[in-house]
C-alpha positions in Angstrom: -42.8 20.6 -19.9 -44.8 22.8 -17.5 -48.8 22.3 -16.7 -51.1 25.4 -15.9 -54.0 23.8 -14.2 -57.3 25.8 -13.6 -60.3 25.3 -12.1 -63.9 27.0 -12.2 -66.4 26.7 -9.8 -69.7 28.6 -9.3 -69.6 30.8 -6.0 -70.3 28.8 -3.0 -70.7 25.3 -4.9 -68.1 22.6 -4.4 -68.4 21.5 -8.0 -65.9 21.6 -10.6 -67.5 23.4 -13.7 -64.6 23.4 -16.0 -61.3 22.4 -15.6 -58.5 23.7 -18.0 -54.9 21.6 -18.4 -52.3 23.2 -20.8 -49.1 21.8 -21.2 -46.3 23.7 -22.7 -43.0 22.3 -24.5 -40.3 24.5 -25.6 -37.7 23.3 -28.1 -35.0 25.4 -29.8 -34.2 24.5 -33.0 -30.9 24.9 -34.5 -28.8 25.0 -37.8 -25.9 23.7 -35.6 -27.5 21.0 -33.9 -25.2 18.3 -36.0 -22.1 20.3 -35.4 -22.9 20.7 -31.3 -23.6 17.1 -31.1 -20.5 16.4 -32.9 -18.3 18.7 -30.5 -20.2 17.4 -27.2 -19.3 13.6 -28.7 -16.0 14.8 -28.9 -15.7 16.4 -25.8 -17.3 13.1 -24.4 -14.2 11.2 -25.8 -12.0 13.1 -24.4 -13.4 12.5 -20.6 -13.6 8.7 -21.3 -9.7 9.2 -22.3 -9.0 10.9 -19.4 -10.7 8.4 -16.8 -8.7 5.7 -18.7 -5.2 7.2 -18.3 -6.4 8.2 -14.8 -7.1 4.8 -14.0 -3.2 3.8 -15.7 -1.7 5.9 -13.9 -2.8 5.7 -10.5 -2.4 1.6 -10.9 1.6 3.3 -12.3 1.7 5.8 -8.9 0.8 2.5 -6.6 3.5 0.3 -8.0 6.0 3.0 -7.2 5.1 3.9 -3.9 5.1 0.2 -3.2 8.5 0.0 -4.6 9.7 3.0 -2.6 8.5 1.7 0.2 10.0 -1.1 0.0 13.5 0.3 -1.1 13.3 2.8 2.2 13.0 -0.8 3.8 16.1 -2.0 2.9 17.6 1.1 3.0 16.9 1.4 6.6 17.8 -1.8 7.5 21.0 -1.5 5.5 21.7 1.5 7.9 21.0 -0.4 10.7 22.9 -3.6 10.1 25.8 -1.3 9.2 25.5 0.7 12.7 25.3 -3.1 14.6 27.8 -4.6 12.8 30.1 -1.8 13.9 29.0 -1.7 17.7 30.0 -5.1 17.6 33.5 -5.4 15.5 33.7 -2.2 18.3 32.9 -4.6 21.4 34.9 -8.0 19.5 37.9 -6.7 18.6 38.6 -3.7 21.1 41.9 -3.7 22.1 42.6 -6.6 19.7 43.2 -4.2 16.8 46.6 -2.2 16.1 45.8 1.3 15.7 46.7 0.9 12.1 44.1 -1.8 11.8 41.9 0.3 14.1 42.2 2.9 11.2 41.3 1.1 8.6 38.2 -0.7 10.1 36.8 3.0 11.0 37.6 4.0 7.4 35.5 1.3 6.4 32.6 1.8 7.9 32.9 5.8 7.6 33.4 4.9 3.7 29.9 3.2 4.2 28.2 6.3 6.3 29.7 8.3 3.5 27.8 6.3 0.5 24.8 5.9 2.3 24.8 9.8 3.0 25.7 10.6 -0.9 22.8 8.4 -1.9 20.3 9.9 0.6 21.5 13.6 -0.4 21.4 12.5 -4.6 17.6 11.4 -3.8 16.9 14.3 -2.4 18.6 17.0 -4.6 16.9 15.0 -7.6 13.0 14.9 -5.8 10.8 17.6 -6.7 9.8 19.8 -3.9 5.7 20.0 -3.4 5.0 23.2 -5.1 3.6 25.8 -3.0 -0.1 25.4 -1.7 
């Protein structure tokens, strides 16, 4: 709603003869107006869906990240452990060991380098890479 207000005063005076207020309201009327209300309650629904699975899955993308955080923690200290465990069958039992029995521990733990390494490359052929920005 807009207001026009005007005032008249005689020359010189500082009285207020007249004073004119007109207030204008413009309303378009429509044969759609049901049909447009419908659609915009529609499109409404549609939002308030959206937020809701928004809200689903970001609760979904936390308990994953959680997970994989955790999993690269036990996956790290798996590798770890491994790489201690070796440095000290290394230190315990150097010179104990045959070389047969030498060979065998070393194909142990290269057998275990060589799993860990399969799984790390199968994680990463199988992640999608971040598309272009």
């Amino acid at each position: 709603m807009s207001k026009i207000i005007t005032t008249f005063s005689p020359q010189g005076r500082d009285e207020v003869l007249m004073k004119i207020e007109v207030g204008v309201h413009v309303y378009f009327h429509s044969a759609y107006e049901d049909e447009v209300d419908e659609k915009l309650n529609s499109v409404l629904h549609l939002l308030k869906e959206i937020q809701r699975k928004e809200v689903i899955m970001m609760a979904t993308l936390d308990e994953a990240l959680a997970k994989v955080t955790e999993q690269t923690t036990v996956d790290q200290s798996l590798i770890t452990l491994t790489g201690q465990i070796k440095t000290m069958l290394d230190a315990a039992l150097a010179g104990a060991l045959s070389p047969a029995q030498q060979a065998k521990v070393d194909a142990i733990f290269s057998g275990v380098q060589n799993n860990m390494s399969a799984v790390s490359k199968a994680v990463l052929d199988n992640t999608p890479q971040a598309p272009p920005a």
